[in-house]
C-alpha positions as CSV (number, residue, x, y, z in Angstrom):
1,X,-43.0,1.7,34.3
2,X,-39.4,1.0,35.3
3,X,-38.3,-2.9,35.0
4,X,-34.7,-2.0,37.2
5,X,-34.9,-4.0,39.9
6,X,-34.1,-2.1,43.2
7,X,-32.9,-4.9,44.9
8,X,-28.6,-4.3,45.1
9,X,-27.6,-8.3,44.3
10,X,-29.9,-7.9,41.2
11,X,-28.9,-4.7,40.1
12,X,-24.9,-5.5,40.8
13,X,-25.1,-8.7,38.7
14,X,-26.7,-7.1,35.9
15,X,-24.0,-3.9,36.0
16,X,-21.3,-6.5,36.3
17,X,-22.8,-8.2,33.4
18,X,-23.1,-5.1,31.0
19,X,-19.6,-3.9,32.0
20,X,-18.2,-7.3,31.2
21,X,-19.6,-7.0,27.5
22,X,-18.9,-3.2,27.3
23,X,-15.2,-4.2,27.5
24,X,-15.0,-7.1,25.3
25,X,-16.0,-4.9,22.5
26,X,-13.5,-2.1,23.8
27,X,-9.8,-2.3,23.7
28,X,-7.7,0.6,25.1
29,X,-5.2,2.0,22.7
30,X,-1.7,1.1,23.3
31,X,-1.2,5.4,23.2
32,X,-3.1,8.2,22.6
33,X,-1.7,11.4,21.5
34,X,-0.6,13.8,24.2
35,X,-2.0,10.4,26.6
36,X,1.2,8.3,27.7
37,X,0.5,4.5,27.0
38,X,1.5,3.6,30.7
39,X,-1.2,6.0,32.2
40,X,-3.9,4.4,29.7
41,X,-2.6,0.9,30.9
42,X,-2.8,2.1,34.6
43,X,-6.6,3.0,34.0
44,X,-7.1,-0.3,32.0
45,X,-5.7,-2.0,35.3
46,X,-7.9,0.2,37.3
47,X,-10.8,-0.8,35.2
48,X,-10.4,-4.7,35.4
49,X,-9.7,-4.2,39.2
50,X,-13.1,-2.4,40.0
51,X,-14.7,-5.3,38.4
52,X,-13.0,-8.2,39.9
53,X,-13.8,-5.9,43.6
54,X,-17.4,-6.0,42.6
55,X,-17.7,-9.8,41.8
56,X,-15.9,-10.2,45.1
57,X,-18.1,-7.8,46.7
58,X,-21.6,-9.4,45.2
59,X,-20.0,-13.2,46.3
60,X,-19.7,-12.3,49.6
61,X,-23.1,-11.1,50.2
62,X,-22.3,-6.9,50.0
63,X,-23.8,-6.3,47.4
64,X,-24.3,-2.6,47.9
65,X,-20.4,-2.4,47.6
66,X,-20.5,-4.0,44.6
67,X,-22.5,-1.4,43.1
68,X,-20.1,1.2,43.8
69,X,-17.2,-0.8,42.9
70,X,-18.6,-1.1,39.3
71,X,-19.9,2.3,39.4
72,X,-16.3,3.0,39.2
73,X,-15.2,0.8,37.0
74,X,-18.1,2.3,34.3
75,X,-16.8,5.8,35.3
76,X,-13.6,4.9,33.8
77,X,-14.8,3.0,30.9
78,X,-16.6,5.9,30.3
79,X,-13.9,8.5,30.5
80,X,-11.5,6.6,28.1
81,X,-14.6,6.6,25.5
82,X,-15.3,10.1,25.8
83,X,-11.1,10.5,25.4
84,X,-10.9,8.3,22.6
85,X,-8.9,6.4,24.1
86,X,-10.2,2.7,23.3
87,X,-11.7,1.1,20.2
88,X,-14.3,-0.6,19.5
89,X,-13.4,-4.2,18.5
90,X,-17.2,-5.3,18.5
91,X,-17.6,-4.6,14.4
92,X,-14.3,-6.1,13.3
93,X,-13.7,-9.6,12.1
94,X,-10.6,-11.7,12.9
């Protein structure tokens, strides 16, 4: 049996919540090969924007908008994994 709620408020905190810890353990990299460092900071930006949209969005009681605005933001954390373009910073010690 699925525990995922299907209620949106639910669902959109707990998305918010995993994205939030997803990008404390990933930095983007200041450049990335053939990748221009002020494209990977514009979809950093991008990144950080969806999720401030989506806490807005959940606040002010739309949470279905929420969902997509972190649906975005996830869609872009994604792509810079699968591009190698971040690190993760979860393993290392300061």
């Amino acid at each position: 049996m699925n525990n995922l709620s299907e209620n949106p408020s639910e669902r959109a905190r707990k998305y918010i919540a995993t994205l939030e810890k997803a990008l404390q353990q990933q930095t983007p990299l200041k450049e990335g090969g053939m990748v221009e460092a002020a494209n990977i900071a514009k979809v950093s930006d991008a990144i950080h924007r969806y999720l401030q949209d989506a806490r807005f969005y959940l606040d002010n009681g739309r949470p279905t908008t929420s969902l997509a605005s972190i649906a975005y933001a996830e869609g872009l954390v994604d792509a810079l994994k699968f591009l190698s373009l971040t690190k993760n910073t979860d393993s290392e010690t300061q």
